[in-house]
C-alpha positions in Angstrom: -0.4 -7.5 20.2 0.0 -3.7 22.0 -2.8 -0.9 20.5 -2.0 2.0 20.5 -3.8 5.0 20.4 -3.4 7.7 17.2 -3.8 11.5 18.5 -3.8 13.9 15.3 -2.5 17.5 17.4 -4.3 20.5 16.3 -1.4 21.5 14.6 -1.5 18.0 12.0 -5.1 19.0 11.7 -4.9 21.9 10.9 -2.0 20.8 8.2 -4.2 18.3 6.8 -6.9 20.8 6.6 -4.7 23.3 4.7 -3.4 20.5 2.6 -6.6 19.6 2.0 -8.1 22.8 0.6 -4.9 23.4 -1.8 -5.3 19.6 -3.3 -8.9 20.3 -4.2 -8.6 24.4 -5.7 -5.0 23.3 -7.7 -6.2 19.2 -8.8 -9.3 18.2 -8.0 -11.8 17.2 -4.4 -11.1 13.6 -5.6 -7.6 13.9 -5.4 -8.0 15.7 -1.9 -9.7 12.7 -0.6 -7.3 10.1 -1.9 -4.8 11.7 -0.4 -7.0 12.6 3.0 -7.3 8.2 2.9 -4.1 7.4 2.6 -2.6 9.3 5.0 -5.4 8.3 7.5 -4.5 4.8 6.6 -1.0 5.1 7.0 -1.4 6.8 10.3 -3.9 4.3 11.4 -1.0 1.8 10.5 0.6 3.1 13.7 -1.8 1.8 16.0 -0.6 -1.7 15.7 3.6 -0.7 14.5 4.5 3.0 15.7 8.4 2.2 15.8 8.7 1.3 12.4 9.5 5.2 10.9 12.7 6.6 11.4 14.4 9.8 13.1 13.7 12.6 10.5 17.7 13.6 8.8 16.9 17.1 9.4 16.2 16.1 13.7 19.0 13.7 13.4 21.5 16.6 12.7 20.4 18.6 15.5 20.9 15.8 18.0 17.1 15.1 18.4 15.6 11.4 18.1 12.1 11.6 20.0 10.6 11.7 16.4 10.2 9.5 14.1 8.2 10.1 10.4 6.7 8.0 7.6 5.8 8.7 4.2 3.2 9.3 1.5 5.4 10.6 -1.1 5.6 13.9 -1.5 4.1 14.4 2.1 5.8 13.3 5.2 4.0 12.6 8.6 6.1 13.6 12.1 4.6 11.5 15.5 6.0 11.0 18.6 5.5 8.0 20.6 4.5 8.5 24.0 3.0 5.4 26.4 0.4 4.1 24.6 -0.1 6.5 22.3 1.3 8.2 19.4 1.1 12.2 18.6 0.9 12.7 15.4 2.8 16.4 15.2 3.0 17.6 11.1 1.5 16.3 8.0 3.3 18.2 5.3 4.5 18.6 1.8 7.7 17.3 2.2 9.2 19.4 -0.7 8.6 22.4 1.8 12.1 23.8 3.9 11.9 21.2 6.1 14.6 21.8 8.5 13.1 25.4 9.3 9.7 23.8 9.8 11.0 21.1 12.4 12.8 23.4 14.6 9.8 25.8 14.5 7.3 23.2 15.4 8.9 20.6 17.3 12.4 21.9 18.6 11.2 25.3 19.8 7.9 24.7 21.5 9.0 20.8 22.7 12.5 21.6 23.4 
């Protein structure tokens, strides 16, 4: 069975940091961290299975398929596969505008 690698771009990092801080001031730290291991787990998943998300809708519409997601409802996580290894772009609320967010991270800077 292939490995692959799971990269976490500063950009994801700094999303799970901010996502992070607002779990634990508006719920609770222990609700921070559950969500802080499941994502990690899910993401971690993708070592072993990193075609099994699908194109993001909002990409599909503007003609993009390089990126696929997965979910830990509410939050969705965007990754590229590249090689060996899988960029893991956004981690995000996905309740947030997310076609504005995609083309501003992913469309404009990756093209």
């Amino acid at each position: 069975m292939n490995r692959y690698k799971v990269r976490y771009l500063a950009s994801a990092r700094q999303d799970l940091y901010d996502l992070l801080v607002f779990l634990a001031e508006k719920e609770s730290p222990h609700r921070a961290l559950g969500v802080l291991q499941e994502i990690r787990k899910l993401c971690g998943n993708l070592e072993t299975v990193p075609q099994r998300g699908y194109v993001p809708p909002e990409l599909e519409e503007l003609g993009s398929r390089k990126f696929l997601e997965i979910h830990f409802k509410p939050y969705r996580i965007i990754y590229q596969v590249s090689g060996q290894i899988v960029y893991i772009h956004i981690v995000c609320d996905g309740r947030r505008d997310m076609q504005s967010l995609l083309k501003r991270r992913l469309l404009v800077s990756n093209g």
